[in-house]
C-alpha positions, 0 to 999 in steps of 0.5 A: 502485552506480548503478541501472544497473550494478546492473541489469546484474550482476543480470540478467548473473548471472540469465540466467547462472544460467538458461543453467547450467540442466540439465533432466532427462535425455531423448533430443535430437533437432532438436524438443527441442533448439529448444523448449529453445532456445525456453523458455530465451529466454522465461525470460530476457526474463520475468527481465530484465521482472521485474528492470527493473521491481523495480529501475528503479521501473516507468518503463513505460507502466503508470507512466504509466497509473497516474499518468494514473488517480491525479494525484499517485501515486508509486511506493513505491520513490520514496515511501521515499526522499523520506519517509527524506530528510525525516524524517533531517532531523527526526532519524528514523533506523533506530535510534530510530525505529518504524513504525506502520501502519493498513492494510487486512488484505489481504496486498497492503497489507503491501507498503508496510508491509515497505517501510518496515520494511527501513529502520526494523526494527519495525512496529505494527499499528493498522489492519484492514479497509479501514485503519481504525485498529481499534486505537483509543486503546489501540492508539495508547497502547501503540504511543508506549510501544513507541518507543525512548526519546527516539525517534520514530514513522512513522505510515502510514495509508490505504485501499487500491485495485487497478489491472490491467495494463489500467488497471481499477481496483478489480480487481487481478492476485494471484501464484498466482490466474488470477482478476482478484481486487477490491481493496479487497474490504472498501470494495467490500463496504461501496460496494455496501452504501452503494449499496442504502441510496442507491437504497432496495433494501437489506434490513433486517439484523437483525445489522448490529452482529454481532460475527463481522463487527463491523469490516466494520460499522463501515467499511459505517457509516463510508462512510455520508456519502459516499452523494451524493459515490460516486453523482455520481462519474464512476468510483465505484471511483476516488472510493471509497478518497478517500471512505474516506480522508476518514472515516478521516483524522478518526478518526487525529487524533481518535486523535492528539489524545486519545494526544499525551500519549504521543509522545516525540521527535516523530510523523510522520503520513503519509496517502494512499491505497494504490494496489496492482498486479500481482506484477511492477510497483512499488506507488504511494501519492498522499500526502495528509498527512505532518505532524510533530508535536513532543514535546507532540503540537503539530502543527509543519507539513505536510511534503507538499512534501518528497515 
């Protein structure tokens, strides 16, 4: 069924549901009757937004915001289409392929994640906060088990940011939550840490390496090169998940590399940065890497273009 026509049955079938409403019982006069008029019109154009934006892949003024803000962001609805067509072509399909994913903790990052889950079935989590692969070697080990036989792995990984309606970046609108909340909270934390060693205002901790909190150390002595390149960036808050990227991008090869012996059929390795918006807008992703690695951990090609 076309775009369309889908978009069609599903708001007719919507607003029809909203119109069979029946509020509680009360005592009609002239007022109620226009204020329930009123608010079953609001509710219709809220309904028709949200099913326009979730089915056509967010074509608005805000697609074009973030496009203008990330040159090379994609929705996520056009990033699993082109990432499924090319990686058919390699052999991927529901049955033998499993997703794996090195994404931040935060929920918003588990949208891209179900998203391609709904097309492959199972995901392995390698990731924690900032979507550094945590898991490590052992993680990866355990993964290339868990592949069906002669089967394949997606690997996603990447660092994740928030953009508001208004174009602000780093700040994110949350379901539920009236604050304008920061995202990615964890690089946020480590930028500011980065910050105070840079201009000579940080405090000595002794606990840097605490175990309670070991991963945002980790991510706060991972950022730790990119101290000249976030000072000189025009928008710190944009340079900052491209920064993170960087550092976490040598450690997945490091990991690829060390764990080779493991992959079957082939590996498909996509990389970017995660770009996460409010409740009623599409997600995007800027692809930076998608490479395909054959059954003995050879790196075939970038298949980058094909997105």
């Amino acid at each position: 069924m076309k775009a369309s026509l889908f978009l069609a049955v599903v708001v007719s079938s919507a607003i029809a549901a909203v119109d069979a409403f029946q509020p509680p019982a009360q005592v009609v006069t002239r007022s109620t009757r226009t204020t329930a008029t009123t608010t079953t019109t609001a509710l219709q154009a809220t309904l028709l937004s949200k099913v326009k934006n979730l089915l056509t892949g967010s074509t608005s003024d805000f697609d074009r915001l973030v496009k203008k803000t990330f040159p090379g962001a994609m929705s996520n609805t056009r990033l699993t289409k082109k990432v499924v067509a090319a990686l058919e072509k390699k052999g991927f399909t529901p049955e033998n392929t499993l997703v794996a994913t090195s994404l931040c903790a935060d929920e918003l990052a588990r949208v891209l994640e179900d998203d391609f889950v709904k097309i492959y079935g199972q995901n392995f989590n390698l990731g924690g906060l900032s979507g550094f692969p945590f898991a490590g070697n052992t993680g990866f080990g355990a993964m290339s088990a868990h592949v069906p036989d002669d089967g394949f792995c997606l690997l996603i990984h990447g660092p994740h940011v928030g953009i508001t309606q208004d174009g602000v970046v780093g700040k994110v609108e949350r379901s539920g939550i009236a604050l304008v909340d920061s995202c990615c909270g964890s690089a946020i934390a480590a930028s500011n840490y980065l910050a105070g060693i840079t201009s000579g205002g940080a405090n000595i901790n002794p606990q840097i390496q605490q175990f309670t909190d070991f991963q945002q150390g980790a991510v706060q002595e991972l950022i730790l090169p990119h101290g000249k390149r976030l000072d000189d960036a025009n928008d710190r808050m944009k340079e900052l998940p491209y920064a993170l990227y960087d550092s976490q991008d040598i450690l997945v090869r490091d990991i690829i590399d060390s764990g080779k012996g493991g992959i079957k059929q082939g590996l498909a390795v996509l990389g970017g940065i995660q770009i996460n918006t409010g409740p009623d807008t599409d997600d995007y992703f800027h692809p930076l890497r998608f490479d395909y690695y054959d059954s003995d951990g050879n790196l075939v090609g970038s298949m980058l273009s094909k997105l």
